[in-house]
C-alpha positions in Angstrom: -107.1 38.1 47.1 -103.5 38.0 46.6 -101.8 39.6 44.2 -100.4 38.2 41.1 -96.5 38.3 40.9 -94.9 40.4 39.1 -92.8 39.1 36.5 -89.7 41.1 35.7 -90.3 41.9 32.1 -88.7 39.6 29.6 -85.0 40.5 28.6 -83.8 40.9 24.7 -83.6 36.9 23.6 -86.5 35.3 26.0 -88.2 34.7 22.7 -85.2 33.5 20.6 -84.1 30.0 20.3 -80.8 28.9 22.5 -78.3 28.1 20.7 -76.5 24.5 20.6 -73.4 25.4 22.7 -76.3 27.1 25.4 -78.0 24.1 25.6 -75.0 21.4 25.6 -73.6 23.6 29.0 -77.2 23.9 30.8 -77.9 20.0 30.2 -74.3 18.9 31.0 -72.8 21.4 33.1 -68.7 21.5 33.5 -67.4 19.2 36.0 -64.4 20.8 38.0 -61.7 17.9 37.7 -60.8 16.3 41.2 -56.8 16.8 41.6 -54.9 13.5 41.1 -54.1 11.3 43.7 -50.5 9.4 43.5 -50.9 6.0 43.8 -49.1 4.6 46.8 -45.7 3.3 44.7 -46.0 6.5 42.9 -43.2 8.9 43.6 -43.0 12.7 43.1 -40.9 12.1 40.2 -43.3 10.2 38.2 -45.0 13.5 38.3 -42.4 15.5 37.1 -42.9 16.0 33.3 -39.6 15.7 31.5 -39.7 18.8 29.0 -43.1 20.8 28.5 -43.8 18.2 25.5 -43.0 15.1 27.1 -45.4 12.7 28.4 -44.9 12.0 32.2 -42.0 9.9 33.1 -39.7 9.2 35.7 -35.8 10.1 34.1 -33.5 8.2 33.2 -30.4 7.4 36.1 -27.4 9.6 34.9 -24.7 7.2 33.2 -21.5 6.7 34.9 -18.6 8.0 33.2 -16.2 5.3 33.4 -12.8 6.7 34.7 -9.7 6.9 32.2 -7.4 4.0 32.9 -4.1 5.0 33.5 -2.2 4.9 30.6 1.2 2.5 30.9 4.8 3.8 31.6 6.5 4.2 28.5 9.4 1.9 28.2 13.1 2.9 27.1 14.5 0.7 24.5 17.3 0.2 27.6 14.6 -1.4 29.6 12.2 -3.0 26.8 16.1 -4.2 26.2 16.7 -5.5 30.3 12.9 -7.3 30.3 14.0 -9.5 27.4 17.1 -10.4 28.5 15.8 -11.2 32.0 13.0 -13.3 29.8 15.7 -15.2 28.0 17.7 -16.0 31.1 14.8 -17.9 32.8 13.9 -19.6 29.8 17.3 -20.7 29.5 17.2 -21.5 33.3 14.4 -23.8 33.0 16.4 -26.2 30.0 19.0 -26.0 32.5 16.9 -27.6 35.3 15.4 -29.8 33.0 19.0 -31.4 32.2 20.6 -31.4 35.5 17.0 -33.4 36.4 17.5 -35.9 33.2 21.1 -36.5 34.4 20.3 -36.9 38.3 17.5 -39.3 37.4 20.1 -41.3 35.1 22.7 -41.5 37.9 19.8 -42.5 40.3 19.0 -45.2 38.4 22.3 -46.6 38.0 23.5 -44.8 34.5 26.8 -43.0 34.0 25.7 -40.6 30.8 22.1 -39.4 29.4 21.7 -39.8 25.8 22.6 -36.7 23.9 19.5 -36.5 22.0 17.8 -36.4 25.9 20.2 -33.5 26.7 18.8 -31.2 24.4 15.7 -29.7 25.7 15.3 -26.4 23.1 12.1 -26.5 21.6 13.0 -24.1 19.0 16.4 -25.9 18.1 14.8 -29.4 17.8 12.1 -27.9 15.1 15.3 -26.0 13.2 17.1 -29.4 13.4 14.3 -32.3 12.8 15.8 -35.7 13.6 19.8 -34.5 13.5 20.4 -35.9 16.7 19.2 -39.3 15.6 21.6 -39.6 12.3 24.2 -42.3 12.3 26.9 -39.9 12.9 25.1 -38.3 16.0 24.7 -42.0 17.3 28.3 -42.6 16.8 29.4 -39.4 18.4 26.7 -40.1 21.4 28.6 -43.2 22.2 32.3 -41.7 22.0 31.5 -39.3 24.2 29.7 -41.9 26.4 32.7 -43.8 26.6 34.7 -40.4 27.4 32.5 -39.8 30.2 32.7 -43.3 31.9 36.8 -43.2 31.7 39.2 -41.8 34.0 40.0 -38.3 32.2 37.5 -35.6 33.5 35.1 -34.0 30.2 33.9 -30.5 29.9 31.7 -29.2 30.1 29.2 -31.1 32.7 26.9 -33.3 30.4 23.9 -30.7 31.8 26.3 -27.7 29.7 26.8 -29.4 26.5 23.9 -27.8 24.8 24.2 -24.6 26.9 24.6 -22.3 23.8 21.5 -23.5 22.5 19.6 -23.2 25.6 20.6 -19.7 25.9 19.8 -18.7 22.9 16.9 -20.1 20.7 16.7 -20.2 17.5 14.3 -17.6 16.7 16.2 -15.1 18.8 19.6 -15.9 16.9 21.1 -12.7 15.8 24.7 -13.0 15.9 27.0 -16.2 15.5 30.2 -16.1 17.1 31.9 -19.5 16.4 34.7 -20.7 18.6 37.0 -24.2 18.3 36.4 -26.5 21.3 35.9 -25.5 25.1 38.4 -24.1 27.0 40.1 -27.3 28.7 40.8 -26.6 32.5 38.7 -27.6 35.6 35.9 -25.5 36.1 36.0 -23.1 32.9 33.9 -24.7 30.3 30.2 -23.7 30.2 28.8 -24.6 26.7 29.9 -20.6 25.3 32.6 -20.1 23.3 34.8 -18.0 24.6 33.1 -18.0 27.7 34.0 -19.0 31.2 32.2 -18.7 34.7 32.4 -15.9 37.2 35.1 -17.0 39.9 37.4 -18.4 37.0 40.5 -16.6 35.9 39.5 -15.1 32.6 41.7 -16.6 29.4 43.4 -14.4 27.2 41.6 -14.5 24.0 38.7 -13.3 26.2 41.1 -10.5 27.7 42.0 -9.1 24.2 38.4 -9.1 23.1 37.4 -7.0 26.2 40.0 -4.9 25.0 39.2 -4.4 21.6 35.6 -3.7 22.8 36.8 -0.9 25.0 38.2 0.6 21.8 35.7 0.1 19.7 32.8 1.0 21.8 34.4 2.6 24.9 32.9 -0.3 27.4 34.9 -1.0 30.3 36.8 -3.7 30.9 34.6 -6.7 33.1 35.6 -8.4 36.1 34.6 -11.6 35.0 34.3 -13.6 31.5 30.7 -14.9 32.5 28.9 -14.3 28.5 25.7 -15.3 29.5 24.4 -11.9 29.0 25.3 -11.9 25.5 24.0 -15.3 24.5 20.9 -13.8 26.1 20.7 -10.8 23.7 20.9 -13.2 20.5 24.4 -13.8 20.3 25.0 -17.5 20.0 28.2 -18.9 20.8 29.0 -21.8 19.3 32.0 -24.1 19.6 32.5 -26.3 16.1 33.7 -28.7 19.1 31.5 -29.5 22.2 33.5 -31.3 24.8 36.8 -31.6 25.1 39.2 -33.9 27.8 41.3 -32.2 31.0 44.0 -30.6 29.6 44.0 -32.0 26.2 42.5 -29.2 23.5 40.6 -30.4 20.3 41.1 -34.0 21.9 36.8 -34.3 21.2 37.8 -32.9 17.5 36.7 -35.1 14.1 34.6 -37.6 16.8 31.3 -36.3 15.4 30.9 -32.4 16.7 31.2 -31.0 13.4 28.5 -32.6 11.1 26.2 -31.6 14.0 27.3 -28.1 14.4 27.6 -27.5 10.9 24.0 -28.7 10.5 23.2 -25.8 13.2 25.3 -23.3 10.9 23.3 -24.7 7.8 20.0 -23.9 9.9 20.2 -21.1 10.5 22.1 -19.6 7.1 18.9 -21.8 5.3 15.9 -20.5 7.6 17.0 -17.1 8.6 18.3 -14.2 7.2 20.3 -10.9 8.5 22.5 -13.3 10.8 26.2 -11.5 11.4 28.4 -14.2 11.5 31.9 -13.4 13.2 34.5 -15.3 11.8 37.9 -15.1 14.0 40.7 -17.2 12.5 40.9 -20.0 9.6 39.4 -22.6 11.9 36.1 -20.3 12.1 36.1 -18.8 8.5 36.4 -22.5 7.0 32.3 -22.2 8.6 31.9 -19.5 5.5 31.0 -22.2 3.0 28.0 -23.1 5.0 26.8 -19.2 5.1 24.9 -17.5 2.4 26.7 -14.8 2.0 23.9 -12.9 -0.3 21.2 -13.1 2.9 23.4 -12.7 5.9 26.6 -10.8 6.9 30.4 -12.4 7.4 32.6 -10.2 9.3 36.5 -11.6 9.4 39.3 -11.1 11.5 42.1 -13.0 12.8 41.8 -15.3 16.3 41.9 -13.2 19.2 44.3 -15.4 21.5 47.4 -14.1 22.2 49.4 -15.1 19.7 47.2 -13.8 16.8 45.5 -10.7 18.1 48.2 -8.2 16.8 47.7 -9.7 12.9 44.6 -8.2 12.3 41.8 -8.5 15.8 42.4 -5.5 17.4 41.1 -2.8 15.6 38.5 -4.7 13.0 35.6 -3.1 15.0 33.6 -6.2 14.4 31.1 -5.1 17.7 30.4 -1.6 16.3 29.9 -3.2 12.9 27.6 -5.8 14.3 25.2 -3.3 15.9 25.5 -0.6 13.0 24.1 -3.6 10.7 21.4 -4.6 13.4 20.2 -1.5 13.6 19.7 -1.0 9.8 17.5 -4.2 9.8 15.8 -2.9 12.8 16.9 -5.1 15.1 18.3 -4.2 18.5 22.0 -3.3 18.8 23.6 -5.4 21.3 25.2 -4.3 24.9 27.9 -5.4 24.9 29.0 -4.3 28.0 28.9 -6.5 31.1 
């Protein structure tokens, strides 16, 4: 007969309930998690965590840190200065090609003189000067000068430089006025500046003496040539109360029409701007003072400088130094007058 077993004999809580948590773990034993698997277009980075309390994510690309751009030269007023005068010229340029076009085209077509009105091109001068050019007396004066053209006595300037003061010089850029009589009356040295004549030509005396009182006044040295385009470029216009004149005969053009018109430009700009200097050499150019406010603008006065004149009161007035020590209190640009 076999024997019975033996049961080992029963341990301190055989006869006590299990408890809950006992039970739960015998009927539902722990399963051991089964590492995860990264899904084929998974990357080790989606893996990474971030921080210790970030959900799983893959970072963010580092932002580019867009490089500094370089920061632009600093100009010196001398250069700021050279850029605007090198602006002006081409402006001016391009009115000057327009005109020499307008008059080519005319002679092309069988026509001795463009219309005056056609011959200034300024956009700034025809707004400061709304229908002048088409007043009785400007129709008048375009057909004197017409007829002057078509005769035998050569005219100065070229049609193409009558206006050339204006081109150079617009009106908003107008700083300083510096009024002459009529051209200079030779072949080849009127170019539509007062006082003004091209490189190449002999430079006049009036124009010698105010070289020299610049080289007193302001130390600059005395030019090779009388070319004042530079000026006219700066904001110095330079008018002529007279715009054309016949070979060899001076103020022959004068009390045909110039005057109304130029004193309309005077008016202008006295009316519509302010801080102007006006210089006024000799009684022919300081009559102009009764078209200038004198309250809004500034009237410097000195006697002609042509030879016969200059020693009664020209040289030394220091009307250059004056002009830019004025300027400069308005905060405008002085003006080089050195060429």
């Amino acid at each position: 007969m076999p024997s019975p077993s033996v049961l080992p004999p029963p341990t301190k809580g055989d006869h006590e309930m299990a408890s809950p948590e006992t039970l739960d773990q015998t009927l539902h034993p722990a399963k051991r998690l089964r590492p995860l698997s990264p899904s084929p277009s998974a990357s080790p980075e989606t893996l990474t965590p971030a921080s210790p309390v970030s959900p799983l994510r893959k970072p963010s690309p580092a932002r580019r840190v867009a490089s500094p751009e370089p920061a632009a030269p600093v100009l010196t007023p001398e250069q700021k200065q050279r850029i605007e005068v090198n602006k002006a010229l081409a402006r001016s340029r391009r009115n000057l090609r327009i005109c020499r076009e307008r008059v080519d085209k005319a002679k092309a077509d069988g026509m001795d003189f463009v219309k005056l009105e056609e011959l200034l091109v300024e956009d700034t001068w025809l707004k400061a000067l709304p229908g002048e050019l088409q007043k009785p007396y400007a129709k008048n004066l375009c057909r004197f000068v017409e007829r002057e053209v078509r005769g035998s006595v050569p005219i100065y300037p070229p049609p193409y430089l009558i206006f050339n003061a204006l081109h150079l010089t617009p009106f908003d850029q107008v700083k300083v006025v510096i009024i002459g009589q009529d051209p200079y009356h030779g072949p080849g040295q009127a170019m539509g500046l007062s006082f003004s004549v091209p490189e190449g030509i002999k430079i006049p005396s009036s124009l010698v003496n105010i070289f020299k009182e610049l080289q007193k006044d302001l130390g600059c040295s005395v030019p090779l040539h009388g070319n004042l385009e530079r000026w006219a470029a700066q904001g110095v216009l330079l008018l002529n109360a007279v715009l054309t004149v016949r070979n060899h005969q001076a103020n022959s053009h004068a009390k045909k029409g110039w005057e109304p018109l130029t004193d309309a430009i005077i008016r202008a700009i006295s009316q519509k701007k302010s801080g102007v200097v006006f210089l006024l050499w000799g009684n022919s150019a300081q009559e102009k003072s009764r078209l200038i406010d004198g309250s809004k603008h500034h009237i410097l006065r000195a006697a002609h400088p042509s030879g016969l004149s200059a020693n009664r009161g020209f040289f030394g007035c220091r009307h250059f130094s004056q002009t830019n020590q004025i300027l400069e209190k308005l905060g405008l640009s002085p003006i080089d007058w050195q060429l």
